[in-house]
C-alpha positions as a Python dict, from the first residue, in 0.01 Angstrom:
ca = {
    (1, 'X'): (0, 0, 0),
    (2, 'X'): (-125, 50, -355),
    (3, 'X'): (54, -58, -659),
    (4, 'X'): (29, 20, -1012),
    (5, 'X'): (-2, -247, -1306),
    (6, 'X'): (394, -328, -1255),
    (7, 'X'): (443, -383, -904),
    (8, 'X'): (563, 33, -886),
    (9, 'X'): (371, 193, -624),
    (10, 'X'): (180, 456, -672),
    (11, 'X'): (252, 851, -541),
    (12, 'X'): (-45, 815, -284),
    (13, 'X'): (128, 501, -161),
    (14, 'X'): (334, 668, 46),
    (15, 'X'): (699, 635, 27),
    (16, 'X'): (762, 240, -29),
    (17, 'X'): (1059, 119, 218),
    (18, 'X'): (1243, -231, 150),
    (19, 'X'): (1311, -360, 466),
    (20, 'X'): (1194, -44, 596),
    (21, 'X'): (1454, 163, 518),
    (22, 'X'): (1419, 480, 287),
    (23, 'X'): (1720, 530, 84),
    (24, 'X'): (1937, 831, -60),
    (25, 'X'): (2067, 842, -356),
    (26, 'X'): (2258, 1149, -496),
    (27, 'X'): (2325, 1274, -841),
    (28, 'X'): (2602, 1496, -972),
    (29, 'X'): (2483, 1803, -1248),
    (30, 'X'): (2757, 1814, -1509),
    (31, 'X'): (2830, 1530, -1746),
    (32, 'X'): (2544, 1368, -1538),
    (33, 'X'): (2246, 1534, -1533),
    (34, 'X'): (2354, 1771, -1778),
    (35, 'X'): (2447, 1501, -2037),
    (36, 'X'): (2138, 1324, -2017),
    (37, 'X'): (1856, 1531, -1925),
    (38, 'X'): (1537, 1360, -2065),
    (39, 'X'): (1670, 1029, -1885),
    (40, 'X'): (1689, 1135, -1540),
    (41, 'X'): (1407, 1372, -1564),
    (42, 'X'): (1244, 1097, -1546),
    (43, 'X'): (1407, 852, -1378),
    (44, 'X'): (1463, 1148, -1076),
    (45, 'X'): (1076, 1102, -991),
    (46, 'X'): (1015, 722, -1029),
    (47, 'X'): (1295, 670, -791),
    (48, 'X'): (1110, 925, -572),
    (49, 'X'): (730, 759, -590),
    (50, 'X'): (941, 404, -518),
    (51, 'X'): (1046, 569, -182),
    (52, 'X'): (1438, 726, -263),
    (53, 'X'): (1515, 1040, -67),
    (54, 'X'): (1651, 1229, -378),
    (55, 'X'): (1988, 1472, -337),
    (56, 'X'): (2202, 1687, -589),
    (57, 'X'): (2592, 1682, -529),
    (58, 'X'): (2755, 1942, -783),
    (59, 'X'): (3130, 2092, -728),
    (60, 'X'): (2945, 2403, -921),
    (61, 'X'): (3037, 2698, -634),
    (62, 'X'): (2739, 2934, -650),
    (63, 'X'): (2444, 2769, -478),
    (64, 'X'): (2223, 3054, -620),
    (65, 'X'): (2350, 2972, -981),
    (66, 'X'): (2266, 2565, -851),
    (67, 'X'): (1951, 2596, -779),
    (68, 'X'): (1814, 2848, -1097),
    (69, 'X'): (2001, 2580, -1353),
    (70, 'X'): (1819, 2294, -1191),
    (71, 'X'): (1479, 2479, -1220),
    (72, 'X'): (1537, 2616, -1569),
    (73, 'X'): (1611, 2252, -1686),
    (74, 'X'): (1307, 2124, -1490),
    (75, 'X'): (1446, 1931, -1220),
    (76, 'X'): (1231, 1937, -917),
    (77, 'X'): (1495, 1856, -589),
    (78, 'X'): (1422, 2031, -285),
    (79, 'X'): (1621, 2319, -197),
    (80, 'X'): (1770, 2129, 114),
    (81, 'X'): (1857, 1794, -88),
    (82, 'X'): (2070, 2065, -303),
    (83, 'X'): (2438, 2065, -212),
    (84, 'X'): (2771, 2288, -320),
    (85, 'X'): (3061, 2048, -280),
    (86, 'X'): (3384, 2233, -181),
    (87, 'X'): (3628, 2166, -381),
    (88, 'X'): (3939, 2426, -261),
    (89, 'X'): (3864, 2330, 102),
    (90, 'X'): (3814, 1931, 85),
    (91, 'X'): (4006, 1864, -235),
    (92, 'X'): (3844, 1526, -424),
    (93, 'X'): (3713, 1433, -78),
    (94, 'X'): (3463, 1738, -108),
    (95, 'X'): (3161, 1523, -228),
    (96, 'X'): (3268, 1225, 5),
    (97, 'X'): (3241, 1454, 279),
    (98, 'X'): (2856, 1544, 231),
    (99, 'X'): (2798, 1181, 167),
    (100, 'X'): (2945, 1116, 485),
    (101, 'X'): (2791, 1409, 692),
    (102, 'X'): (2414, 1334, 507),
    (103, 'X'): (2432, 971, 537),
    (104, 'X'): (2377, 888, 142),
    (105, 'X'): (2354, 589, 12),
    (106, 'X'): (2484, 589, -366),
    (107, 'X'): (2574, 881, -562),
    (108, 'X'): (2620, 884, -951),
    (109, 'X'): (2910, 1097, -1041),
    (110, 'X'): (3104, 1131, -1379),
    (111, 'X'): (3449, 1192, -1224),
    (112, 'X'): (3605, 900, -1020),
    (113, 'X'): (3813, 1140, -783),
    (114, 'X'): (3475, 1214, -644),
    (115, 'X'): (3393, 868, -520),
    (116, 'X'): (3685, 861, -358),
    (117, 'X'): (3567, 731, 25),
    (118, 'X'): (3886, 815, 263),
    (119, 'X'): (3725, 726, 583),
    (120, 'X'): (3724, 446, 757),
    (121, 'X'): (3361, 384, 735),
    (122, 'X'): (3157, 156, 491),
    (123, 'X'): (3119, 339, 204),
    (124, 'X'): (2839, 421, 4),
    (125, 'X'): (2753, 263, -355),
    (126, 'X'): (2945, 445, -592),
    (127, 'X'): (2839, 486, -959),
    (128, 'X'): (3060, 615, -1200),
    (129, 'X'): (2904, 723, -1515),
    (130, 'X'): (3146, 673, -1818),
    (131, 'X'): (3195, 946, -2024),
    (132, 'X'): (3074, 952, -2383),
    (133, 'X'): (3313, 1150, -2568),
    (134, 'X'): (3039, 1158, -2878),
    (135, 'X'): (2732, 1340, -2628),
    (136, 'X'): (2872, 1690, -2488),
    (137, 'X'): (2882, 1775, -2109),
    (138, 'X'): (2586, 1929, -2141),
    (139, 'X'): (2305, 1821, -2363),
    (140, 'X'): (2224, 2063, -2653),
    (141, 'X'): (1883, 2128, -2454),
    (142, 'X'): (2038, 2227, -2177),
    (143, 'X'): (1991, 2599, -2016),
    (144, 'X'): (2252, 2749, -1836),
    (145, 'X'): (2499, 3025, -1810),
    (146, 'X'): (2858, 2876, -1866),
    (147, 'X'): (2931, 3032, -2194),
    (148, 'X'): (2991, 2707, -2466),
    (149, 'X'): (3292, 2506, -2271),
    (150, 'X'): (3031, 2188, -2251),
    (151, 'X'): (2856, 2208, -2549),
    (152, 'X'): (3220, 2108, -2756),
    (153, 'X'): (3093, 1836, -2983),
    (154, 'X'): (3366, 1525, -3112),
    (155, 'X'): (3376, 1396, -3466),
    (156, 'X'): (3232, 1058, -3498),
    (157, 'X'): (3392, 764, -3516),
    (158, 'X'): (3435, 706, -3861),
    (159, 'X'): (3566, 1042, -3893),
    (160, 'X'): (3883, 951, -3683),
    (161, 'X'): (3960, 648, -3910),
    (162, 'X'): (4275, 783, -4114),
    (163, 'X'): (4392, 483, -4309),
}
């Protein structure tokens, strides 16, 4: 297997397995990927060259709408690793449910009701992504169609201080 200068192996590697297992990890689009774009476009594909099966797990309802937001904000998931959570059907189970049925591994989500894990079964590693009530939903650079609701901006800090 060929490495680069760090011990990260290189895209004609092949994917690298620990213990020869590939995983799957998951990431949720708003206040996740939306939030911090430039981050996880590019920590998406090193976790991909280092062998992670990468998946999308958004409550958004049009899968259509999904999949053009991801492209227009350069996010390169395959269409299958793409999935609509459903929220009215599965309540805050809904993402648990695909984690379940898809085997994942982690997921990275900004609301705790959605790593919620009401089965029985080991769970997978939840990551909950603390909100930053300073950095809107969605980052100023990014495109979509959902009017202005996440680009509301707080006052700083200092502002707030009344005495």
């Amino acid at each position: 297997m060929g490495f680069a200068g760090g011990g990260i192996p290189t895209k004609t590697a092949g994917p690298y397995l620990h213990r020869g297992t590939m995983y799957k990890i998951a990431f949720d689009i708003g206040g996740v990927l939306s939030k911090y774009p430039d981050f996880f476009r590019t920590l998406l594909p090193a976790l991909e060259m280092g062998g992670m099966e990468i998946h999308v797990i958004t409550d958004m309802h049009d899968r259509a709408e999904t999949l053009k937001m991801l492209a227009a904000n350069e996010f390169s998931v395959a269409e299958e690793h793409v999935h609509n959570a459903d929220y009215k059907q599965h309540g805050e189970a809904c993402k648990a449910i695909i984690l379940r049925d898809l085997k994942i591994d982690a997921i990275v989500d900004d609301f705790p009701g959605y790593l919620v894990w009401p089965f029985e079964s080991p769970a997978p590693i939840r990551l909950h992504m603390q909100p930053d009530p300073y950095k809107p939903y969605w980052d100023d650079s990014w495109e979509c169609s959902g009017g202005d609701f996440g680009r509301r901006k707080y006052r700083p800090k200092e502002d707030l201080n009344t005495d």
